[in-house]
N, C-alpha and C positions, 0 to 999 in steps of 0.2 A: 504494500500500500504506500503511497505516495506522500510526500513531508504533507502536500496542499489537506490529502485526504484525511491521514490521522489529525491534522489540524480541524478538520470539518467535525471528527466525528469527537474531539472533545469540545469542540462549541455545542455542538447536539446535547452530549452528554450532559454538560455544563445547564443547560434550557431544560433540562429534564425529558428530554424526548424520547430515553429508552423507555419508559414504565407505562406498560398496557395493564389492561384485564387483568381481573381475578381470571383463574384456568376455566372456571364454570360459565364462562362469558364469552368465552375465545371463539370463535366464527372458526369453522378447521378450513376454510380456504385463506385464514391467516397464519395458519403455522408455520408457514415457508420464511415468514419473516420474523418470527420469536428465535433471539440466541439460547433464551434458559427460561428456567421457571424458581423464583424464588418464594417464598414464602407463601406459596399458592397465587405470585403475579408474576404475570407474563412481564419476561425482560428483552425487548425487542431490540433486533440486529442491527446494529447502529450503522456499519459498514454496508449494511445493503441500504439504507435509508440513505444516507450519504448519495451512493450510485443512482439512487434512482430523483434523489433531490436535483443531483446534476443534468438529469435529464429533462425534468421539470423547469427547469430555471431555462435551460438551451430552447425549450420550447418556448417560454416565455418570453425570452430573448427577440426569438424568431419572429412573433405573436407583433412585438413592438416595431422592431424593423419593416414588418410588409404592413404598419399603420393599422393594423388589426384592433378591435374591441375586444377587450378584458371585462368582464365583468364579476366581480367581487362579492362572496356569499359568507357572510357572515355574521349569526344572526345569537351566539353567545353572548346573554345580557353583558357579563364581565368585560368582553371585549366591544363591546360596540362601538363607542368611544374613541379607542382606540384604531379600530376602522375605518368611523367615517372620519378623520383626524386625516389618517394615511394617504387614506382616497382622493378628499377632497383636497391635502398637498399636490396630487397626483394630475387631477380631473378625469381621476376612472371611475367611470359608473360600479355601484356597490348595492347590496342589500343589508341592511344592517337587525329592520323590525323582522316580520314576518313575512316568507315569500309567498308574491301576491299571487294566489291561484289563478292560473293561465296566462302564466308571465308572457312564456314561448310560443304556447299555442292559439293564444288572443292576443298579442302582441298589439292589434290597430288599439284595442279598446283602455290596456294603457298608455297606450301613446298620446292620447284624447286626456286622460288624465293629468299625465306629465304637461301636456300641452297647457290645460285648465291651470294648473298650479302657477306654469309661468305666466298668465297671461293676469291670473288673479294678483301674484306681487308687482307687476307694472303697474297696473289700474292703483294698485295702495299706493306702492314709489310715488305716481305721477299724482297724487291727492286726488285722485277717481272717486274715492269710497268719502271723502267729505259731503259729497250731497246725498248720501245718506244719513237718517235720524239715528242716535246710538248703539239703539236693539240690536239694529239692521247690521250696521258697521261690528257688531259684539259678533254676529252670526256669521259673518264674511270670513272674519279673523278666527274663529272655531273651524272654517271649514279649510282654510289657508292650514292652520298649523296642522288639520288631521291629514289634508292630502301632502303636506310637505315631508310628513313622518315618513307617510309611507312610500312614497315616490320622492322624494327630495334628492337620493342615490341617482335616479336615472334621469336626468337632466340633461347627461353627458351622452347618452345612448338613441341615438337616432335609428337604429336598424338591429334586426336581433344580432347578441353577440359573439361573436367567434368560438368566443370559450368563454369558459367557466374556473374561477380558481375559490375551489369550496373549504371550510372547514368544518368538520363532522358529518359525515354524508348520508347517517343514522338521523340525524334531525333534520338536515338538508336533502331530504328524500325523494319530496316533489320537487324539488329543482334539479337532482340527478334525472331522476325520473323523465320529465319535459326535455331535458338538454339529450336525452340519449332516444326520444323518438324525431327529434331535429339534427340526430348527429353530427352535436355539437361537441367537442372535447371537453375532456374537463379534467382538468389537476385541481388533487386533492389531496388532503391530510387524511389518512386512512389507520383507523387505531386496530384492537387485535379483536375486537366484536364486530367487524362489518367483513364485509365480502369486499376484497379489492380489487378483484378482478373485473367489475365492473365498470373502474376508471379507468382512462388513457392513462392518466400519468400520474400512479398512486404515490403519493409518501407514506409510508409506514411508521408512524408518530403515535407523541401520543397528545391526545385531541382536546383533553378534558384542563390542563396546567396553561394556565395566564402566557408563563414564560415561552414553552412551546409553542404555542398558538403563535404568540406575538416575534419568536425568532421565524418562524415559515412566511410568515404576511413579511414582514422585513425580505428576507431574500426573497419572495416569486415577485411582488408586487415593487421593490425597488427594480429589480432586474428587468422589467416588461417598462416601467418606468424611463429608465435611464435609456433603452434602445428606442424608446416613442422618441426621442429627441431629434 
């Protein structure tokens, strides 16, 4: 293994991204990527996670050079914050609340959405909503903060996106789900209870730790970042 790699794999270590599942949790088309089992938790292969991190990132890489949309799935209250923070340094379209059912597959009917959001903070911006009586302006701004929650992320997204870069593909299910009958890609953080074989470009992590989470969003989403340039 290579200085760069054993470098890789104790920054990993270091994030806590070896530590999966209890053994009673374990998905068995993840055991290709478990190195041991200690204390009844899966301690997963830090070197193979590295390998295929690398590959993740090359695509991401790719993703940014040919001007491709990334779109960003991460809906971990803990993290969200931190997401749309990333993101929004980025100007990559993100999901941070709840993915919206028929993201993919009714695409025009959020886009109308998205559309309404923008076009309701112009009208505020431009002092539109002054000739309205209080109530009214009270009700405007109720419906401005609930669609900006939910749609504020794709503002940047004019056309469905290339790929997909998910964290927890167990809670992000309908969006694997929609993105694999649009065969869409999707890189993702895949821990030791899901099936990873159903992602392009699995990491093998672990999904549930602040630090983990937040060193993967760092490398996919800087790297797809810095090659947008």
């Amino acid at each position: 293994m290579s200085n760069k790699n054993n470098n890789l794999v104790e920054e990993l270590f270091q994030a806590g991204a070896h530590i999966g599942h209890k053994t009673n949790r374990v998905h068995p088309k993840a055991k290709k990527y478990i190195y041991t089992i200690q204390n009844g938790v899966s301690i997963i292969d830090l070197v193979k996670t590295a390998e295929l991190l690398e590959k993740a990132k090359q695509f991401a890489k790719d993703l940014g050079q040919e001007k491709k949309k990334l779109l960003v799935v991460v809906t971990k209250r803990l993290n969200s914050v931190y997401t749309q923070e990333l993101c929004q340094k980025y100007g990559i379209p993100h999901i941070t609340m709840k993915w919206p059912a028929g993201l993919l597959t009714n695409f025009e009917m959020i886009s109308k959405n998205v559309k309404k959001l923008k076009q309701m903070r112009e009208d505020k911006d431009k002092g539109e909503w002054n000739k309205f009586v209080k109530h009214e302006q009270t009700n405007l701004n109720k419906l401005l903060v609930r669609l900006n929650k939910f749609y504020g992320g794709l503002e940047n997204l004019e056309k469905l996106p290339d790929a997909l870069f998910v964290i927890d593909i167990r809670k992000e299910k309908n969006a694997v789900e929609e993105s694999r009958e649009f065969n869409i890609p999707v890189i993702a953080v895949v821990d030791t209870n899901v099936n990873p074989d159903i992602i392009q470009y699995p990491i093998p992590a672990n999904d549930d730790s602040i630090t983990s989470i937040q060193f993967f969003m760092n490398q996919i989403i800087e790297t797809y970042a810095t090659a947008l340039k």
